[in-house]
N, C-alpha and C positions, 0 to 999 in steps of 0.2 A: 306307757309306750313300750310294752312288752310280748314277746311272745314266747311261754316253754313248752319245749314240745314233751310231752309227756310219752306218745305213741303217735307214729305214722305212718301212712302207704305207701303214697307216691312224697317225693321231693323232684318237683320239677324245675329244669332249670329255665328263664324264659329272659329274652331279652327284655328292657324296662322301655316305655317310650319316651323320648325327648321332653325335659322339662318337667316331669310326675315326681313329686315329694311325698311317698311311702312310707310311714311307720311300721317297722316290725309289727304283726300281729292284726294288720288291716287286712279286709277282704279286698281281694283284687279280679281285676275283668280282664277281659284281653280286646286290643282294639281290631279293629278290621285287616290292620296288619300283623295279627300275631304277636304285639309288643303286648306288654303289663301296663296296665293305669288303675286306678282306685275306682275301685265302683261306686257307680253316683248313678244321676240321672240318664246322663249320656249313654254309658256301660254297664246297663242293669244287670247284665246276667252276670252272676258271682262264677271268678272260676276258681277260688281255693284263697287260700290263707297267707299271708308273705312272710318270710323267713327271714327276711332281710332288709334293710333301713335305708333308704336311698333320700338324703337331706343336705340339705344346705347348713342347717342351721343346730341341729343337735344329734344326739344320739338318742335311741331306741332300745338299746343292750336292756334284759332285764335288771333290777338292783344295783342301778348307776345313776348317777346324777346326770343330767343333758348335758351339760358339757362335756362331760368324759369321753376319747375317744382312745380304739385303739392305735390305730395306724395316721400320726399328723398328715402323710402325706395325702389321705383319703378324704378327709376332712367331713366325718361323719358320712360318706355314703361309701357304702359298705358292696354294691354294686361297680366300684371306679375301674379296678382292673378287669373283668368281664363282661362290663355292661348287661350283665345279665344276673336277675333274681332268683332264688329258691322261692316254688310257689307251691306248699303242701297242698294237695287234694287225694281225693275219692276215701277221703275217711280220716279216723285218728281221733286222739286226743288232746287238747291242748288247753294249759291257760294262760288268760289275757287279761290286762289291763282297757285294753279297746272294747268299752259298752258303756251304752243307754238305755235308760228307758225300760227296766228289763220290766215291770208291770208286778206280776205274783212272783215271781223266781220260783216256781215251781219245779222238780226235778222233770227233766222232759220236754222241757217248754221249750214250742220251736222258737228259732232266733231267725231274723231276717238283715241281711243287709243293708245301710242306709246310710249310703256318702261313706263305704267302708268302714260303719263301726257295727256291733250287732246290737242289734234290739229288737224286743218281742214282739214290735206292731209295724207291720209293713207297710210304710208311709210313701214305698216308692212304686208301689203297687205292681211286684215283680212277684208276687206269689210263689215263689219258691222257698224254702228252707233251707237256708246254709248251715244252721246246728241245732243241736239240742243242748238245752242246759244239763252239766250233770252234778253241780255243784255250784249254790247258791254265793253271791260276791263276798269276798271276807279276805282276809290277812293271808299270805302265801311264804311260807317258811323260808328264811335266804340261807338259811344252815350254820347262819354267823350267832353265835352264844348273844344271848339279850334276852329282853323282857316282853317282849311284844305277843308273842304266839306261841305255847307248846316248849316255853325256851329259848326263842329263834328271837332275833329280830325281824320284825317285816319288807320283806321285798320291797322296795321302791317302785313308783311307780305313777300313771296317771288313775285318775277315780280315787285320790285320797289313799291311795296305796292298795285297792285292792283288787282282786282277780276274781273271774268266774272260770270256771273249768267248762269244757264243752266238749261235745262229739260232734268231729266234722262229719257231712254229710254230702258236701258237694264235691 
């Protein structure tokens, strides 16, 4: 339930719409009113990446546990005082915890969105490209001394703790 941003273009700020449960690091669409919701079936067209964790029920923070939050008053959504989301686009790099399905993990491999996670076979037959793989799923360094990676311990996370690295593209 993570997103780090490695490099970015735009960070756009957008309001969220009524009722959408968001994970950091999900692809997000915009509805016919210019709010944010998770691309699925409804909002096929992807319009960037979310910055920010809008939930009821956990946190999103990279290398935390879901209950962890920062702010009690907030209560895990991370959007409460502006109603409104960071939604990186038109490029960048980032890794994630948010994927399936990735097939070969070949470097390059286009990623497609699907109910906001990425995966390399587009099941919602939106033929677009939201990334490219540029670094196949594996252990993502937290910087905290341990045994798991290069040193590090492993970032926390969903996918058994690992991350894929990508190039945004939308």
């Amino acid at each position: 339930m993570a997103l780090i941003e490695k490099f970015h273009v735009v960070a756009a700020e957008r309001a969220v719409a009524t009722g959408e449960s968001i994970k950091e690091g999900q692809i997000v669409s915009l509805n016919s009113s210019g709010e944010v919701v998770l691309q699925s079936n409804t909002y096929k067209v992807a319009y960037g990446i979310a910055g920010d964790t809008k939930s009821t029920s956990a946190s999103a923070m990279p290398g935390i546990y879901s209950g962890w939050q920062n702010r009690v008053s907030d209560y895990f959504d991370e959007t409460k005082a502006s109603a409104k989301m960071t939604v990186y686009h038109s490029g960048g790099e980032f890794a994630t915890d948010q994927f399936a399905n990735l097939g070969a993990s070949t470097l390059m491999e286009p990623l497609y969105a699907v109910n906001g996670i990425l995966e390399s076979v587009d099941t919602q037959s939106t033929s677009v490209i939201v990334a490219r793989l540029v670094k196949a799923a594996g252990y993502y360094p937290s910087g905290v001394p341990g045994v798991d990676i290069n040193g590090d311990q492993a970032l926390k996370g969903d996918n058994s703790n690992t991350y894929i690295e990508v190039k945004l593209v939308v």
